[in-house]
C-alpha positions, -999 to 999 in steps of 0.1 A, spaced: 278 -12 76 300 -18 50 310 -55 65 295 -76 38 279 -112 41 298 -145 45 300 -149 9 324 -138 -12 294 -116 -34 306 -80 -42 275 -66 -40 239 -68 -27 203 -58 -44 167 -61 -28 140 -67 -45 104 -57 -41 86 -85 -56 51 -65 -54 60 -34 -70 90 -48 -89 116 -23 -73 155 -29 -70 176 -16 -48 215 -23 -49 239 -18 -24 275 -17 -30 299 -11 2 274 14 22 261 32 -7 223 22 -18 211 29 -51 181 23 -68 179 4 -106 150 -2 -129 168 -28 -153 185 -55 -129 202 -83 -144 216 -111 -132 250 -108 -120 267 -140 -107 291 -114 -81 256 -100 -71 235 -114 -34 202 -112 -40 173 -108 -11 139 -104 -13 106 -110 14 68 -119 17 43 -99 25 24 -107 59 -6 -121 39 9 -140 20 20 -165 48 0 -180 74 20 -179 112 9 -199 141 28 -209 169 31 -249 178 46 -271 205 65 -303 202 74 -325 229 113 -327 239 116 -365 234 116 -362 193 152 -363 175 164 -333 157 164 -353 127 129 -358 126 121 -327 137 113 -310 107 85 -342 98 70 -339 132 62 -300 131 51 -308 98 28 -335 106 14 -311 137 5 -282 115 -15 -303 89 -33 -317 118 -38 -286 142 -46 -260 110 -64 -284 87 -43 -277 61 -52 -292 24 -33 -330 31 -33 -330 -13 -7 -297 -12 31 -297 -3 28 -264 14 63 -253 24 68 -251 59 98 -235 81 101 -225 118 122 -206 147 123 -217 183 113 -197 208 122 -204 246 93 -207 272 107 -208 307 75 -219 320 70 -248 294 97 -278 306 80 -304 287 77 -294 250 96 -273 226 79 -244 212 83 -229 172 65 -199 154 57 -217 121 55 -200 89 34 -220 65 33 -209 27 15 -224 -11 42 -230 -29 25 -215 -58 27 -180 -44 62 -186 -46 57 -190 -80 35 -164 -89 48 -137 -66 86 -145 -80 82 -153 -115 88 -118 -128 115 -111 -102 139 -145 -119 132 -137 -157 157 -108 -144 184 -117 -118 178 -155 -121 187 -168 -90 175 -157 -54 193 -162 -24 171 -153 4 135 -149 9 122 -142 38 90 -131 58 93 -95 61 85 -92 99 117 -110 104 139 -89 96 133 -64 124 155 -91 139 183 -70 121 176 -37 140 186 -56 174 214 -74 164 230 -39 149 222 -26 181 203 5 158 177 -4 186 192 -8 218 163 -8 243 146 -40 258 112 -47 263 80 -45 240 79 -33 211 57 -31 186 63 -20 146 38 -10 123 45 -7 83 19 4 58 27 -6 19 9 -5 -12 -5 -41 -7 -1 -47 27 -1 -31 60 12 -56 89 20 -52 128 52 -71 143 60 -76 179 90 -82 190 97 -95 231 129 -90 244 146 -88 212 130 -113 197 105 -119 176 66 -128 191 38 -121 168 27 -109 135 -7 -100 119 -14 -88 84 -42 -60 86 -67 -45 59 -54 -6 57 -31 -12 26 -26 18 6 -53 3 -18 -74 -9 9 -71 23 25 -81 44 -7 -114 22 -7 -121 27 29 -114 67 20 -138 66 -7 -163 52 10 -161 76 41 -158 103 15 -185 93 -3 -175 103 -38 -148 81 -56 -113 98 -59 -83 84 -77 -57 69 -61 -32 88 -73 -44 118 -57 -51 99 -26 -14 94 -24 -8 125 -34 -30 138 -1 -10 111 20 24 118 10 23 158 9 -2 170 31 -1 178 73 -33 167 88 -25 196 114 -19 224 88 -39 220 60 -80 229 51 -88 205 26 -120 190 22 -98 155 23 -91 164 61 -122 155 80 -121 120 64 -88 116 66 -89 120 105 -118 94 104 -101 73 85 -71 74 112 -92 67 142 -107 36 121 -70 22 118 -56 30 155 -90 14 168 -82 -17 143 -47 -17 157 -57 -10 192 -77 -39 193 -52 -60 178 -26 -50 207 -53 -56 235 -58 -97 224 -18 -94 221 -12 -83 257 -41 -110 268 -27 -137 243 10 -137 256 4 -121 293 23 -91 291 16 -63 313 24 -33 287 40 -28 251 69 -3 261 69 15 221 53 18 187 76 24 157 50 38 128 60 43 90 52 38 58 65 25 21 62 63 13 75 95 31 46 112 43 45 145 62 20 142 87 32 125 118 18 92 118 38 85 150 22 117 171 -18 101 159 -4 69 169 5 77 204 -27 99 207 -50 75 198 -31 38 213 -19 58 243 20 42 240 49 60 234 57 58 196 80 71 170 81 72 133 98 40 117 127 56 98 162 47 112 197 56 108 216 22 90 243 39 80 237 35 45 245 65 15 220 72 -9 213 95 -40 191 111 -22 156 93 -29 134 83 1 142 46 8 116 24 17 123 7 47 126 -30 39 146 -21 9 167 -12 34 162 -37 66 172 -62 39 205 -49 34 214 -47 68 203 -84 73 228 -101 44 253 -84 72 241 -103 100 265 -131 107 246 -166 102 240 -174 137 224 -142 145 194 -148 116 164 -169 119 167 -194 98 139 -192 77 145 -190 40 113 -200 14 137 -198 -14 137 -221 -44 156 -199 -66 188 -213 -52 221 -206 -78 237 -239 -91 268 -252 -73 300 -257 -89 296 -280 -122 315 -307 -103 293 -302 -77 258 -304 -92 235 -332 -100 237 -326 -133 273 -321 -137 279 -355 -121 258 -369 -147 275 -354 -174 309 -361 -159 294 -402 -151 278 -404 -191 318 -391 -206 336 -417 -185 312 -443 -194 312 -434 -234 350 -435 -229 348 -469 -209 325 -486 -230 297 -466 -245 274 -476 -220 239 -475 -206 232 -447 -227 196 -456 -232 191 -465 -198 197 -429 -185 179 -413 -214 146 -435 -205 150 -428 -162 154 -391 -173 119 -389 -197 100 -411 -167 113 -379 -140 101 -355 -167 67 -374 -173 61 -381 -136 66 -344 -128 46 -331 -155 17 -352 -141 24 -342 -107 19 -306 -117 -10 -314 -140 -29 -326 -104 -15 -295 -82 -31 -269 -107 -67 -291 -105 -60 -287 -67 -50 -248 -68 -80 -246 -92 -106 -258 -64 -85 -241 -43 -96 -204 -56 -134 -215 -61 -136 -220 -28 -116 -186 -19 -141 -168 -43 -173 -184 -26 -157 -171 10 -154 -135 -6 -192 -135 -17 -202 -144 17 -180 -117 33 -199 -95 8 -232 -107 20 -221 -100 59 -208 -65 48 -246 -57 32 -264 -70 64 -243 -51 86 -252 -19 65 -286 -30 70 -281 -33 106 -263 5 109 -291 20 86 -322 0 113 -298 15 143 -296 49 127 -333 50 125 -339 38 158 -316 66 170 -338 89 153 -372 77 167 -359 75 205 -347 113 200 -377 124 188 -396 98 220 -373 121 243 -381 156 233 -416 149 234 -412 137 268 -396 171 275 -428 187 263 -449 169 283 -428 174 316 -417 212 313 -448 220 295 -468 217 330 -435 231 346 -441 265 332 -478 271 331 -477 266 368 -449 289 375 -475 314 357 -502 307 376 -482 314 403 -469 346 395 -505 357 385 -518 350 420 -481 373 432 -491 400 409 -529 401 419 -525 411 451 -503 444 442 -531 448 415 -503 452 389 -512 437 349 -490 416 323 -492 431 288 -475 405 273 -450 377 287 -420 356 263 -398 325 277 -360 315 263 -342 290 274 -305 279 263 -279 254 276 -272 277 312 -305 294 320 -343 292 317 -361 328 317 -398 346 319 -399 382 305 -433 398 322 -441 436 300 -460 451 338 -486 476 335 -494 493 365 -515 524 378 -490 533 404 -448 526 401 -449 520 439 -472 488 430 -447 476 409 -415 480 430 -436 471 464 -443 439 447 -408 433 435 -394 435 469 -422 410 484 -411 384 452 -373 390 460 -381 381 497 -410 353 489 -387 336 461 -354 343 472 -329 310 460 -359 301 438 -356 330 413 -334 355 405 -359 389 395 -343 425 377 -362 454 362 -338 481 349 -365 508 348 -404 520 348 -416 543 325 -447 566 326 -470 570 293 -496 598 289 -517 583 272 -529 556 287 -518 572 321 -500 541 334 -465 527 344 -448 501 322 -419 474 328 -402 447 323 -395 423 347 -370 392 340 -373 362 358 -345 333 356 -352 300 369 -320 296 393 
């Protein structure tokens, strides 16, 4: 691993932009640093988030020229996803090959607001400056193909939890198919855990739980919830596989890769192939890399793998606009420098000229972003007003589960009285019928009792008799009379002075 990207950089460093964690990798040693700076020797790499993109898959007919290529996916995604025609989303796009498709070319398309860019970057520049490469972080899975670290064909699909996002990636053949962002974030899954839990618990003990504690070994009170909270996900993700084996026709998804942006103990990978019923293993691989011994999260460390990959075997799919300058001779800027010396030299002129075309640029773009934050503006009141109607669904459909609930209630309270009303009749005429049995051997019932469990329904008849011969005559002529009906036993009869009479039980199960 320690082949290094075609650059001539002597070193590489990830970046977290949503926890704001480096990670720099010299030869095949990684190492983590909490003051970066920028370091013109120095590669940087860095990568969305699932929700922070929107994917969708389009199809473009053969006859258009690669040149215009770019303006006619373009044009198709405004149209086909309604996207706001007043923002310059940025757009980019790998093509995927579809044997049964001879007409059109078809492209996953990643679509993102510039100004998450902006936002989700900001902090990441005022350090290192420039960034070379930023890319959507289900593409770089690509990596663990092309350095054979997975050498197996087929379906597969990876799952990734992280502090603000959670996403699943498919890959088909080696190549990339589908991606979905889903709502069991480590914040989003501390909510949910709260709310099953119902008491609130801080999220750092939450981690702390998630991180350090076997599901299978330990007796907290966390574990009951925690299990619940497991089923809820592998349902979520379940589902999600089911429209993905419907959506692209494939018969089966051949393996699961599970993991997480922190080491945890309990197997996530066991639950997983419990619950989706597909052979899965815990997403932790061997790169090849050194460390100091730190758990390394897993894109820290996809990332470095991929500034190995040789150009052709990337997607091409860089949202970067952190590029680094060119050579001074090279740049825009130095030309104009370079242009404005010869011409003072020449003849001192057209000074003003350049001086008035660069204050228009400057004017023009500061109106142009003067509109785009009105746009992002309306943009966000309308997000917010989405999110109180989500709110509003979530508090009829606890409405709906508390009116269900109830209804569960009344229907088992409907069915034991139903009971009641047919075993009720059941056992008075069993009575009536063993009244009539013991009347003709003359024999009396002090007392009688019934029990009844999950395997047997019993009578328990206290016999008084004048004779013991009554008594056993008429047990014989039940044994014969009832025989597959009942099943009779009477362990003894016992003879009291007093009253100068023979008494016994009799048990009678219901067979």
């Amino acid at each position: 691993m320690s082949k290094k990207p075609e650059h001539s950089f002597s070193s590489v460093i990830s970046v977290n932009p949503y926890k704001d964690t480096y990670l720099s990798g010299i030869s095949s040693f990684l190492s983590q640093t909490d003051s970066p700076e920028y370091n013109k020797e120095q590669y940087a790499i860095s990568y969305l988030n699932s929700k922070g993109f929107i994917n969708a898959q389009i199809a473009i007919t053969k006859n258009i020229p690669q040149e215009d290529l770019h303006d006619a996916i373009s044009n198709k995604v405004y149209d086909e996803l309604a996207l706001d025609q007043a923002v310059t989303y940025q757009i980019q796009f790998i093509e995927t090959f579809n044997s049964l498709d001879d007409e059109n070319r078809n492209f996953h398309v990643f679509i993102l607001d510039p100004l998450t860019i902006d936002e989700t970057f900001s902090n990441v520049v005022s350090k290192i400056k420039y960034i070379d490469t930023i890319i959507p972080s289900p593409l770089l899975l690509k990596s663990l193909y092309e350095k054979e670290i997975i050498e197996a064909s087929g379906v597969h699909c990876f799952i990734y939890f992280q502090e603000n996002d959670a996403f699943i990636a498919v890959y088909n053949e080696k190549e990339f198919l589908y991606t979905k962002s889903i709502n069991y974030s480590f914040l989003q899954m501390h909510e949910r855990f709260c709310e099953l839990y119902g008491e609130r618990v801080e999220f750092e003990d939450f981690i702390k739980f998630f991180s350090k504690h076997n599901l299978k070994d330990t007796e907290s009170d966390y574990k009951e919830y925690f299990i619940k909270l497991y089923k809820e996900i592998f349902a979520n993700i379940n589902d999600i596989l089911t429209y993905v084996k419907r959506a692209f026709e494939l018969e089966k998804i051949e393996h699961v890769y599970i993991g997480s942006q922190i080491h945890t103990v309990t197997k996530l990978d066991e639950m997983g192939e419990v619950e989706l019923g597909i052979k899965s293993s815990v997403f932790e691989f061997d790169y090849g890399f050194e460390s100091d011994g730190v758990y390394i999260d897993q894109l820290h460390a996809l990332m470095h793998v991929y500034t190995t990959l040789p150009t052709e075997d990337k997607y091409d799919c860089n949202f970067t606009t952190y590029h680094r300058p060119p050579k001074f001779t090279q740049r825009e800027s130095g030309k104009l420098i370079l242009l404005g010396v010869a011409s003072l030299i020449i003849a001192f002129i057209y000074p003003v000229t350049y001086w008035v075309l660069t204050y228009a640029q400057t004017l023009q773009y500061d109106l142009l972003s003067t509109e785009y934050t009105e746009l992002h503006n309306i943009k966000i009141t309308r997000e917010a007003t989405i999110k109180n109607k989500e709110a509003d669904k979530a508090k009829v459909l606890t409405l709906l589960n508390q009116e269900k609930k109830e209804y569960a209630e009344k229907k088992a309270t409907l069915v034991k009285i139903h009971d009641v009303k047919v075993n009720y009749p059941m056992k008075a005429k069993l009575l009536s019928m063993f009244t009539k049995d013991l009347n003709k051997f003359n024999v009396n019932v002090d007392s009688l009792s019934y029990s009844e469990d999950n395997k047997s329904k019993a009578f328990t008849l206290n016999l008084i008799s004048t004779k013991d011969k009554k008594i056993t005559h008429m047990i014989e002529y039940l044994t014969k009379i009832y025989e597959g009906k009942f099943e009779f036993s009477l362990e003894h009869i016992e003879f009291k002075e007093e009253p100068k009479k023979y008494f016994s039980e009799l048990k009678v199960s219901i067979l």
